[in-house]
FITOR-494945 format. One record per residue (C-alpha): residue in one letter; y, z, x. Coordinates in Angstrom, 1 decimal, padded with zeros to 4 digits. Example, Ala and Ser with C-alpha at 12.3 -4.5 7.8 and 13.67 -1.06 7.14 Angstrom:
// residues 2
+----+--------+--------+--------+
: aa :     c2 :     c3 :     c1 :
+----+--------+--------+--------+
:  a : -004.5 :  007.8 :  012.3 :
:  s : -001.1 :  007.1 :  013.7 :
+----+--------+--------+--------+
// end
This chain:
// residues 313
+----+--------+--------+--------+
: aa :     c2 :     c3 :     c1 :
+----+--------+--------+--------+
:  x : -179.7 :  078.9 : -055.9 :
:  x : -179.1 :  079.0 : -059.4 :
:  x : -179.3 :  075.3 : -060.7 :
:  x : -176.4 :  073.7 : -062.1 :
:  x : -176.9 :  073.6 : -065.9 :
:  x : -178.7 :  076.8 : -066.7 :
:  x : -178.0 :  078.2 : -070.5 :
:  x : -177.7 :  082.0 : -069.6 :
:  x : -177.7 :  084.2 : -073.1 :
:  x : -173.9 :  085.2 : -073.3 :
:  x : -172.8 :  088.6 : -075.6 :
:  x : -170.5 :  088.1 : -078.0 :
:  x : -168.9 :  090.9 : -080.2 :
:  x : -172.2 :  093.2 : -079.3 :
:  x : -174.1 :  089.9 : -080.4 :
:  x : -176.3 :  088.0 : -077.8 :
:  x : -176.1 :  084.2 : -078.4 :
:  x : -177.8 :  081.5 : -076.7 :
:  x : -175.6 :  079.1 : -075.3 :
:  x : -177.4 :  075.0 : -075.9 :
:  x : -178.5 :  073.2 : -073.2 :
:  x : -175.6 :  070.6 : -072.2 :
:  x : -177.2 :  066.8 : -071.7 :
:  x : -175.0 :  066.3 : -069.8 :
:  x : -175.7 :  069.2 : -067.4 :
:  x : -179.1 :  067.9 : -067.3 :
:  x : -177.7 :  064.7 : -066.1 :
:  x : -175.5 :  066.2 : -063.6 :
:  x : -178.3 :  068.4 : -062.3 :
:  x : -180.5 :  065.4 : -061.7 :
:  x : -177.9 :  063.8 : -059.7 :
:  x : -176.7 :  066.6 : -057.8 :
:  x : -180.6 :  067.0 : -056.9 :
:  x : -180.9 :  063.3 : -055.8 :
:  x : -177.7 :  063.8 : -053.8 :
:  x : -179.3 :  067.3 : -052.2 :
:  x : -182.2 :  065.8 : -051.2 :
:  x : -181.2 :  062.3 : -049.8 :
:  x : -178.5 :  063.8 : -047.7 :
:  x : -179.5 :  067.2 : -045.5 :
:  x : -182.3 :  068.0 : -048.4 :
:  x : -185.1 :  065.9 : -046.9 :
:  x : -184.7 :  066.5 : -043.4 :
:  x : -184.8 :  070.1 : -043.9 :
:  x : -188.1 :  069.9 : -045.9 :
:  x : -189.5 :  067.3 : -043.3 :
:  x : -188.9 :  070.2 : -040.4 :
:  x : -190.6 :  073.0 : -042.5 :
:  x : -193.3 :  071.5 : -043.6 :
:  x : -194.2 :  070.2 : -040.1 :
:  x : -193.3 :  073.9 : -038.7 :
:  x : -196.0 :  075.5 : -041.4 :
:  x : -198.6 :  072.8 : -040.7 :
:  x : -198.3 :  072.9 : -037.1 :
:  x : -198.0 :  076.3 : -036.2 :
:  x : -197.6 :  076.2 : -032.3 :
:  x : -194.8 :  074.1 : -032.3 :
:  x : -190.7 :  075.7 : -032.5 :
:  x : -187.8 :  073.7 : -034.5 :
:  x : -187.0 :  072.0 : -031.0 :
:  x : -190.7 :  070.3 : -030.5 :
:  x : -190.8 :  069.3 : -034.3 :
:  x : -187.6 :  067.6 : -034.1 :
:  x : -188.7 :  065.3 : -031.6 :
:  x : -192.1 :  065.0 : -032.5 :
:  x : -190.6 :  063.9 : -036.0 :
:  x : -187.8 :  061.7 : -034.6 :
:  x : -191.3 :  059.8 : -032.7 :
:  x : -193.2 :  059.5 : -035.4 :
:  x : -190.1 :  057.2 : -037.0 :
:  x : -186.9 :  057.5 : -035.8 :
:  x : -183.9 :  058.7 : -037.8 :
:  x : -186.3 :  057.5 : -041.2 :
:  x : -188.9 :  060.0 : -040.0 :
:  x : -186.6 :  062.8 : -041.1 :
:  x : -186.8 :  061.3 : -044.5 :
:  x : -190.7 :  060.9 : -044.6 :
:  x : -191.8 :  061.5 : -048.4 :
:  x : -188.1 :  060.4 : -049.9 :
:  x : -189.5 :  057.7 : -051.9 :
:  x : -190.8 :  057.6 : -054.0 :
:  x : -192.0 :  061.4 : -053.8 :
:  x : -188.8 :  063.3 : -053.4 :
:  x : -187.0 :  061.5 : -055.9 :
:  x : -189.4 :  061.7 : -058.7 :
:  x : -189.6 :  065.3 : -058.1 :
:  x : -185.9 :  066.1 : -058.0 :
:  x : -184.7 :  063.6 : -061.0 :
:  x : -187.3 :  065.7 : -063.3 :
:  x : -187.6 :  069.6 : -062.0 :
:  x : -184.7 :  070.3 : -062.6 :
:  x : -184.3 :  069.1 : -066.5 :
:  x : -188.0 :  071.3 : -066.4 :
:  x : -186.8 :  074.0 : -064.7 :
:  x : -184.0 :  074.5 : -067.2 :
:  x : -185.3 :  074.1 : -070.9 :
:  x : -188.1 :  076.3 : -069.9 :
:  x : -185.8 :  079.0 : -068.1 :
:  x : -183.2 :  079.2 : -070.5 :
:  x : -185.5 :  079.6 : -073.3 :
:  x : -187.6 :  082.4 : -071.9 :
:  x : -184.9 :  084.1 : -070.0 :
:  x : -183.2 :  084.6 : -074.0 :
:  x : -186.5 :  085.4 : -075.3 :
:  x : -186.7 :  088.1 : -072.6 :
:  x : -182.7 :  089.4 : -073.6 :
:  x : -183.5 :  089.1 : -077.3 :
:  x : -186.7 :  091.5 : -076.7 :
:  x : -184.4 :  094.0 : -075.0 :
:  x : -184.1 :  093.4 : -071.2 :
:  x : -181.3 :  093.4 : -068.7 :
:  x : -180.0 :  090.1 : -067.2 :
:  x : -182.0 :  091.5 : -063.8 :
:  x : -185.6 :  091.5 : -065.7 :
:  x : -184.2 :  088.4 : -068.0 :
:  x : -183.5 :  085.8 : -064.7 :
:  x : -186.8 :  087.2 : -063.1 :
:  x : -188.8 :  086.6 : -066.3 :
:  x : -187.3 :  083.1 : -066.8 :
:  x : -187.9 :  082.1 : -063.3 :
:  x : -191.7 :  082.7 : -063.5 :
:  x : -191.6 :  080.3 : -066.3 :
:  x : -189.5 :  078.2 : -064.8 :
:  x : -191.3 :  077.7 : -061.8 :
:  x : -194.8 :  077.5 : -063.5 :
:  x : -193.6 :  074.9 : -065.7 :
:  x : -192.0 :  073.1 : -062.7 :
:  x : -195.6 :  073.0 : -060.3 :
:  x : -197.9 :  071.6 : -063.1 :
:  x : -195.3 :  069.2 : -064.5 :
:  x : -193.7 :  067.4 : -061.9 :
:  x : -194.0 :  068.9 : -058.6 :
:  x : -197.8 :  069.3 : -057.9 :
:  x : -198.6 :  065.9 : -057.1 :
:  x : -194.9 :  065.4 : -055.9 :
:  x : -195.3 :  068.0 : -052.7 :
:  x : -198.5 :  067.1 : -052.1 :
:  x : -198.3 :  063.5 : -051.6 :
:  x : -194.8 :  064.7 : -049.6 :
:  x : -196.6 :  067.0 : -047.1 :
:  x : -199.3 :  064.0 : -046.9 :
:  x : -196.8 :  061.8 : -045.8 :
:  x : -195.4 :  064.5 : -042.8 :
:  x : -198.9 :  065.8 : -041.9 :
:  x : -200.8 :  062.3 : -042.2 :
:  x : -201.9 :  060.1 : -039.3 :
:  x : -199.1 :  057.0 : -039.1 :
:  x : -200.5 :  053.9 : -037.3 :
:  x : -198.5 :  051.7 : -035.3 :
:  x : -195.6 :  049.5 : -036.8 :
:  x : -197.0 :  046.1 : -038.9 :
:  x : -200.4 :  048.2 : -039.4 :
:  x : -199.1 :  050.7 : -041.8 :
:  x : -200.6 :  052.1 : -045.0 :
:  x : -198.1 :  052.0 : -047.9 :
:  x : -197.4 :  055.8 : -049.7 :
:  x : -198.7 :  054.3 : -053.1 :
:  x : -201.8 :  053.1 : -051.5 :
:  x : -202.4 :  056.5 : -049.6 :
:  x : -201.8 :  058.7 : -053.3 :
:  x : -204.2 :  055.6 : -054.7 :
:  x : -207.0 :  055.9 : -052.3 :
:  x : -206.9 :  059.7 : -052.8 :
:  x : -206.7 :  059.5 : -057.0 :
:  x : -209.8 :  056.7 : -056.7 :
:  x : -212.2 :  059.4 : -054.1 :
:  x : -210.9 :  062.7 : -055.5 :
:  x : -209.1 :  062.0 : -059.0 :
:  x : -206.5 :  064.2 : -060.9 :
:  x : -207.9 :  067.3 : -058.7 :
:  x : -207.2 :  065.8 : -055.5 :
:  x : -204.0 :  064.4 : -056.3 :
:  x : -202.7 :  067.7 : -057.4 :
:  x : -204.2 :  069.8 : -054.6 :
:  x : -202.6 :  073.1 : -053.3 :
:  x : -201.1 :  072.7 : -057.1 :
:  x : -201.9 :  076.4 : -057.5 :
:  x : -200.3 :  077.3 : -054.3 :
:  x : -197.1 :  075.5 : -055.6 :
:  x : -197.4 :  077.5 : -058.8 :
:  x : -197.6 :  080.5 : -057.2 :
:  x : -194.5 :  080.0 : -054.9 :
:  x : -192.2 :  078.5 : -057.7 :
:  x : -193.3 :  081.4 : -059.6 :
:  x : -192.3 :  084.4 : -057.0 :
:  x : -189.5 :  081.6 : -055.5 :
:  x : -187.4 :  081.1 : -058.7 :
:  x : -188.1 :  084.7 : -060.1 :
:  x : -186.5 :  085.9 : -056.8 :
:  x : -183.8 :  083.6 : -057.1 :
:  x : -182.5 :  084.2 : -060.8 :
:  x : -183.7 :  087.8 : -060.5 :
:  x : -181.4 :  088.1 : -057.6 :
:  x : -178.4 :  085.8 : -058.6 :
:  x : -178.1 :  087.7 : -061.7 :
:  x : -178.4 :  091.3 : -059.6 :
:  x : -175.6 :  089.8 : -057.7 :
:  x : -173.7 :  088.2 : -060.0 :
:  x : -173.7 :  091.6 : -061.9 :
:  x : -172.6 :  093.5 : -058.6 :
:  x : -169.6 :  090.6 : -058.5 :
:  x : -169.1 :  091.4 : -061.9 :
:  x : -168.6 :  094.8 : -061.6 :
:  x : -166.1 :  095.1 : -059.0 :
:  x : -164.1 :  092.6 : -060.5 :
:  x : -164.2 :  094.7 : -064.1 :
:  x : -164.9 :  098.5 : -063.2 :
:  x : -168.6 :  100.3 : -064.0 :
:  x : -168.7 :  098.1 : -067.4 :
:  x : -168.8 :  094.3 : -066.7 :
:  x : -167.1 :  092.2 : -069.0 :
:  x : -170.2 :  089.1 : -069.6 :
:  x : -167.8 :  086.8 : -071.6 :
:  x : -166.1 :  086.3 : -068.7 :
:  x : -166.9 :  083.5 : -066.0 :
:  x : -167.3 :  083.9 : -062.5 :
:  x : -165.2 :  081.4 : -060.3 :
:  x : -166.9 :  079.2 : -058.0 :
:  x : -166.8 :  081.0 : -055.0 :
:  x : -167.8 :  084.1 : -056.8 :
:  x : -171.0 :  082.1 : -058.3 :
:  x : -171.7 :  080.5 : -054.8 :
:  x : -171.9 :  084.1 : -053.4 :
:  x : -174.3 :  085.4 : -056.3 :
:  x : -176.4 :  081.8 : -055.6 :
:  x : -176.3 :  082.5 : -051.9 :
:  x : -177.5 :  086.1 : -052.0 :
:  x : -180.7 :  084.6 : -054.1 :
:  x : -181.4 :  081.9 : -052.5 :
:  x : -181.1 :  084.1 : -048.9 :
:  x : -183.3 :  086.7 : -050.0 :
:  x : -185.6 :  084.7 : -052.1 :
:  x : -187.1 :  083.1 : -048.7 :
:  x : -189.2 :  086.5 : -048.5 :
:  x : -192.1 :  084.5 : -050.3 :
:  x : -192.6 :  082.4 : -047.0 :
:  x : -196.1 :  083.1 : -046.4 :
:  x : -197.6 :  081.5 : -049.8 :
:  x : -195.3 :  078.2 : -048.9 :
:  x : -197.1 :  077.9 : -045.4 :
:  x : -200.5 :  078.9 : -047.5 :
:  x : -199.4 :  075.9 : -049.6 :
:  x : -198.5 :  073.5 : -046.7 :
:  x : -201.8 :  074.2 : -045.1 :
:  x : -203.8 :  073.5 : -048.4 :
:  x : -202.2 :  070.5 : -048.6 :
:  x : -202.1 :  069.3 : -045.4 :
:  x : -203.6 :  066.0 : -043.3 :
:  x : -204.1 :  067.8 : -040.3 :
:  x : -207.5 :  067.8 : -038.6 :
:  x : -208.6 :  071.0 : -036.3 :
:  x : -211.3 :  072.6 : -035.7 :
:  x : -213.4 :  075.1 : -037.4 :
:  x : -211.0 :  074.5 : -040.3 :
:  x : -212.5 :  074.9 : -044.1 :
:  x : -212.6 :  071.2 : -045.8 :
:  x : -212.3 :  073.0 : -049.2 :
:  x : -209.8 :  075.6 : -049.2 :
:  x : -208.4 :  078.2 : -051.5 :
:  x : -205.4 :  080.4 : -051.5 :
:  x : -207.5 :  083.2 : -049.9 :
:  x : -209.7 :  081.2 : -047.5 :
:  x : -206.6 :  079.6 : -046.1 :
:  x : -204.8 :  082.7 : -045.7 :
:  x : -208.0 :  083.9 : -043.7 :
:  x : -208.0 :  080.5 : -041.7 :
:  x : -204.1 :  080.7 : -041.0 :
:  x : -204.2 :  084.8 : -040.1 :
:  x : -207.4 :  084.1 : -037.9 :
:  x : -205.7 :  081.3 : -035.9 :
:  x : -201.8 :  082.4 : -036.0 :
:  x : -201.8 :  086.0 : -036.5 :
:  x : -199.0 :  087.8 : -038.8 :
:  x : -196.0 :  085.6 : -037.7 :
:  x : -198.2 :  082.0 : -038.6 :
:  x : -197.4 :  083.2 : -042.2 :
:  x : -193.4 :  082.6 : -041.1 :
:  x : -193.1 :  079.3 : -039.4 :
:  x : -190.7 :  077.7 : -040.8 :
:  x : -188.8 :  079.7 : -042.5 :
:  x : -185.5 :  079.0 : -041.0 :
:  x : -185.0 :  075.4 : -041.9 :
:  x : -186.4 :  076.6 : -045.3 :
:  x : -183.1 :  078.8 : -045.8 :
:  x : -180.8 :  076.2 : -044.1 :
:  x : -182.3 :  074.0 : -046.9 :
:  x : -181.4 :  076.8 : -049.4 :
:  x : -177.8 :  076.9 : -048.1 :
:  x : -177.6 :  073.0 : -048.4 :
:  x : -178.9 :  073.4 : -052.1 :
:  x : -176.8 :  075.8 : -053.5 :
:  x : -173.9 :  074.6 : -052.0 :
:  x : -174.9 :  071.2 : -053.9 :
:  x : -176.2 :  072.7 : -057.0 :
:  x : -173.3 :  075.1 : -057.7 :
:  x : -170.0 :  074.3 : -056.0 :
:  x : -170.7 :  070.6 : -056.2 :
:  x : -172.1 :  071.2 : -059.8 :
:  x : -169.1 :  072.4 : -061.1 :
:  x : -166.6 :  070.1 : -059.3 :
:  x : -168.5 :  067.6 : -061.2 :
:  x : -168.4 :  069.5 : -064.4 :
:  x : -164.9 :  069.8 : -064.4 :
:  x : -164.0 :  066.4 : -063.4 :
:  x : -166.4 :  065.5 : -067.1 :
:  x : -164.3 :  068.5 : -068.9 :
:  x : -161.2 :  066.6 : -067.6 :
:  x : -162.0 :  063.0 : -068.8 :
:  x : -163.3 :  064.6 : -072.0 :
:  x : -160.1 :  066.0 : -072.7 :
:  x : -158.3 :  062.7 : -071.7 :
:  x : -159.7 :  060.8 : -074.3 :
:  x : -159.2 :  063.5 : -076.9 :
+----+--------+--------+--------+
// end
């Protein structure tokens, strides 16, 4: 999905300008991403990561394992305070460090194709060893982790303490690399492919040249989002890779100190080729649920601001 706030150069006369980055877009984006993930967002991430961690179960066996482990609040495992640090602050992140690189890219002479794709890298790596590192981690610990029974509970802040006091910054953050490398390829897809899309729109709305001054209408931009986010789910392998690195679950003959290759051995060994794709539909339901937050929501809001605005003036 393309995230609701994103500065994307615009040409002008010949001229391409950067357009600023709107505060209140940030602010928008923030909410939309607490609203994503406290609704369908969670649940979603709850079923994948349990699908890429354990391996022999289907969608049907991990809802009811997860619906054990907790009830209705097992789906929302890792909400707080995980989730909602990491969506209040990736996308403001995500943003600043796009927008900016994505001109730099235009201003150095490429198309809005290599552009989105050179943002999104930076995007992404900016978004793993900011915010989101320790974020999914302590998330998929919280999925993955043994839970003992009711009144004899270990709190999530004492589980991410316990781990900073034995392993420190490094243990906190591990699989951070992992995350890196799938924001990187993940949001690289997704503006790469938006922008391929919403230049295909583009053109058969305007003929062979596209007219870039001129928006696209929601629907338009949900269908540009939708084809990115879709498509952009290729990359499932290094998010089960980073599930695995990450995760509480004891077998055996499994590495205590993995890396992205060792894991990929260890996962290959054990699961074969199609271990590398568990969980990847509940991964694109959750890319469904976030673009349709991020970008039609994001501009109903937008426009409801525009309209107050416009009511005081």
């Amino acid at each position: 999905m393309a995230p609701v706030g994103i500065s994307v150069p615009i040409e002008k006369d010949g001229n391409l300008e950067k357009k600023p980055v709107s505060f209140i877009n940030l602010a928008v984006g923030a909410g939309l991403n607490m609203f994503e993930v406290t609704t369908l967002g969670q649940p979603f991430e709850v079923i994948k990561t349990h699908l890429a961690a354990n391996r022999g179960d289907n969608i049907i066996t991990a809802t009811k394992k997860t619906y054990q482990r907790g009830g209705l609040l097992g789906f929302y495992q890792g909400l707080i305070p995980w989730a909602w640090i990491e969506a209040s602050t990736k996308g403001a992140v995500l943003i600043f460090t796009a927008s900016e690189v994505e001109y730099r890219a235009r201003v150095a002479g490429a198309s809005p194709f290599v552009a989105g794709i050179v943002g999104g890298m930076g995007g992404g790596l900016a978004q793993a060893y900011t915010t989101m590192g320790f974020c999914t981690f302590m998330k998929t610990v919280e999925v993955t982790r043994h839970k003992a029974p009711a009144g004899q509970q270990v709190s999530t802040i004492k589980v991410a303490a316990d781990i900073w006091k034995r392993e420190g910054i490094r243990g906190i953050n591990k699989g951070v690399n992992a995350v890196a490398l799938r924001q990187c390829t993940n949001w690289a897809s997704r503006f790469g492919l938006t922008r391929a899309g919403e230049t295909i729109i583009r053109k058969v709305r305007d003929g062979e040249i596209p007219d870039y001054s001129k928006p696209l209408s929601p629907i338009q931009k949900i269908c540009a989002s939708a084809i990115g986010g879709g498509l952009s789910c290729w990359n499932q392998p290094i998010e089960v890779i980073r599930v695995e690195m990450q995760s509480q679950v004891k077998a055996p003959g499994r590495p205590e100190k993995m890396t992205i290759v060792t894991c990929a051995k260890y996962i290959y060994k054990n699961n074969g080729f199609k271990g590398f794709f568990r969980g990847v539909t509940p991964r694109i339901g959750l890319g469904v649920w976030q673009t349709i937050c991020m970008v039609f929501g994001g501009d109903a809001v937008k426009a409801k601001i525009a309209q107050r605005q416009a009511a005081k003036i």
